[in-house]
N, C-alpha and C positions, 0 to 999 in steps of 0.2 A: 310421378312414378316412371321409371326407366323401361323402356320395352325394347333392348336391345335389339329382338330378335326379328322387329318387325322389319325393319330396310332390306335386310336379308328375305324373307319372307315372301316381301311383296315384288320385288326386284325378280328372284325363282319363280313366282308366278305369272308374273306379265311376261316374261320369254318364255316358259312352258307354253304359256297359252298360244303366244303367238306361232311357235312353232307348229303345235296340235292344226293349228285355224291352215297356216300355208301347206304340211305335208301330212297332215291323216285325216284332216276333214273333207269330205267329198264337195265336187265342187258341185254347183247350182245347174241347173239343166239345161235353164236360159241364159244365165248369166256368165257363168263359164267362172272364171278365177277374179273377175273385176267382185263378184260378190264378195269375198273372203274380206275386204275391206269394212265390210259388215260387223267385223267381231274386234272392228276398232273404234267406228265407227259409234255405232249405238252403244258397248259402254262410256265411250266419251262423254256421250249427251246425256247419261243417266248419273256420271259423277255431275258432269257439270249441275244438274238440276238438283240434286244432291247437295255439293255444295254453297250454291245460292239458297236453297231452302232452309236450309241450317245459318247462313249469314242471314236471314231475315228473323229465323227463331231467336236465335243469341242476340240480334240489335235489339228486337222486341223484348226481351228479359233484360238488358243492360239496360234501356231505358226506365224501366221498375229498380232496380234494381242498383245501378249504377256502378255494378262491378266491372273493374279496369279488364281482369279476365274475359268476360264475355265480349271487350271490345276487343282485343287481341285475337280472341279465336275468328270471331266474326270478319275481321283484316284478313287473317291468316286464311279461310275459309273460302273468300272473296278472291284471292287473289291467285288460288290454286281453282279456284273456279273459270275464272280466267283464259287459265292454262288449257283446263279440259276443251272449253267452249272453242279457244281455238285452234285445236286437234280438228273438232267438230267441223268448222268451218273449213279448213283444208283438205280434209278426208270426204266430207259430201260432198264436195263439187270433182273430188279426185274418183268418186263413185259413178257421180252421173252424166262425166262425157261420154265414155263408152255407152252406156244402159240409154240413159236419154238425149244424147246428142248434143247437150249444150253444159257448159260446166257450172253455171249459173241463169235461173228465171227470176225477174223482179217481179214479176207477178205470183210467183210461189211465198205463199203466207207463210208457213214454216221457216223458208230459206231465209226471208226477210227480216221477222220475227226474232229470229236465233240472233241476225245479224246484229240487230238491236239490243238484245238484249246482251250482248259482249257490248256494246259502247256503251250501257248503261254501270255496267261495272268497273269498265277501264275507265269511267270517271268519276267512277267511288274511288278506285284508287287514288285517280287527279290530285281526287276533294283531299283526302288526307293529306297527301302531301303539300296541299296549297294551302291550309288552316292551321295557324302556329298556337294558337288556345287549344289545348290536350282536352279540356271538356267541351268546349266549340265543334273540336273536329270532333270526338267520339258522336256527338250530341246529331251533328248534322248527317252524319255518313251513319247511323243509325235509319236515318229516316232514310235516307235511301236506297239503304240494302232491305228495308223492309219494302219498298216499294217497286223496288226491281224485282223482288223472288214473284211478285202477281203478276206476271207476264209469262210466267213459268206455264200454271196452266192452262191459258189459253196458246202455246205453243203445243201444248199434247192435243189440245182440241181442234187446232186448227186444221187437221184433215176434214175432218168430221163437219168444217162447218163454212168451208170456203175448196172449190175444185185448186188443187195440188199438184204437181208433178209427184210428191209423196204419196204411199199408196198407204191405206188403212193399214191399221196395224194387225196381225194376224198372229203372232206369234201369244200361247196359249189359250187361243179361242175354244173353249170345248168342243162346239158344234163339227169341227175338222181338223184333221190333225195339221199343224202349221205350218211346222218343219221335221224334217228326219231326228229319230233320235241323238243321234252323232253329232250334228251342225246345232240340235238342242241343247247337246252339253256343252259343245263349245262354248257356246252364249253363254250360259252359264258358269261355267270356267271364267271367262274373259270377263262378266259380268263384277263376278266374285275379288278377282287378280287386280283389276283396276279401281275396283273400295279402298279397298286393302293399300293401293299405290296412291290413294288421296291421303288417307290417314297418315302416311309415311309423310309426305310432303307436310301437309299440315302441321304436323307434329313440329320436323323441323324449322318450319317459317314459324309458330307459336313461338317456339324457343328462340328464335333470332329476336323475334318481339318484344320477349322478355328481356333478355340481354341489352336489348338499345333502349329501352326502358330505363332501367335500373342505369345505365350510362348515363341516359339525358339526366334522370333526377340528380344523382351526384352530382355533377359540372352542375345542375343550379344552385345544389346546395354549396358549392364551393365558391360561385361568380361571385 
């Protein structure tokens, strides 16, 4: 099915956003304008977790299953995950010179954790490209896009369960309000604009998927 209108869509929304987040969001009291990086920042890490969660659901039904589709999205899924993680990784440490003094701790579990978990996926990709059996490589890069996404939550828990330069998470805690209404919808906005800009991406790498697919079978059905 065609969703013409989404590139468009999602394109108006991630610069809407960003615009709201640098000129009509207020800025942080302690943090001054290095926070605004915040509303790139955290949905980055929420597509990226997103998108590895869905490449572990889709290897795990392709594996049942053995639909060429689920391996395709689960690639395509993976590889815009990728993408996100490494926003992620460039915009946290562009966050915490200012804020924390150093642009990287190796003893931060999060920071570490994240790090890992991008070279676990930049060698899902490797793996495919290295595996010339089409059910070999679905078969193998299955298992390890299911095995990568389990790293996922123990990165949300890892405040919680080892001291951090990352601070607990606060943002809709009942018991206090977390953030200003304003800098709440931004998040929200930004939250929303950057789904929206995976689905775009993915869409497109699916279809590229498809396309070199249906390529490689002809040229074997013709060698």
């Amino acid at each position: 099915m065609k969703i013409s209108w989404l590139p468009t869509v999602a394109g108006l929304a991630v610069v809407g956003t960003v615009i709201r987040a640098a000129f009509f969001t207020p800025l942080e009291a302690k943090q001054g304008a290095a926070q605004k990086i915040f509303y790139i920042h955290v949905p980055a890490a929420w597509v990226a977790f997103l998108a590895f969660g869905l490449v572990a659901i889709a290897s795990g039904v392709f594996l049942w299953l053995r639909d060429p589709r689920l391996d395709r999205f689960a690639e395509s899924s993976a590889e815009v995950g990728v993408v996100f993680t490494s926003v992620v990784l460039i915009t946290g440490p562009l966050w915490a010179k200012p804020i924390w003094g150093t642009y990287w701790a190796w003893w931060d579990v999060r920071l570490v954790s994240t790090l890992f978990l991008w070279f676990i996926y930049v060698s899902y990709l490797v793996l495919r490209g290295a595996i010339e059996s089409p059910e070999m490589r679905s078969r193998y890069a299955a298992v390890l896009g299911i095995l990568g996404a389990l790293l996922i939550p123990f990165i949300h828990l890892s405040v919680y369960l080892f001291a951090t330069m990352h601070p607990m998470p606060i943002v809709g805690k009942p018991s206090a309000p977390s953030l200003p209404n304003e800098m709440l919808l931004t998040l929200f906005l930004s939250l929303i604009s950057f789904t929206l800009l995976y689905f775009t991406f993915v869409r497109s790498r699916y279809r590229y998927a498809v396309e070199r697919d249906a390529i490689a079978e002809a040229a074997g059905q013709h060698a």
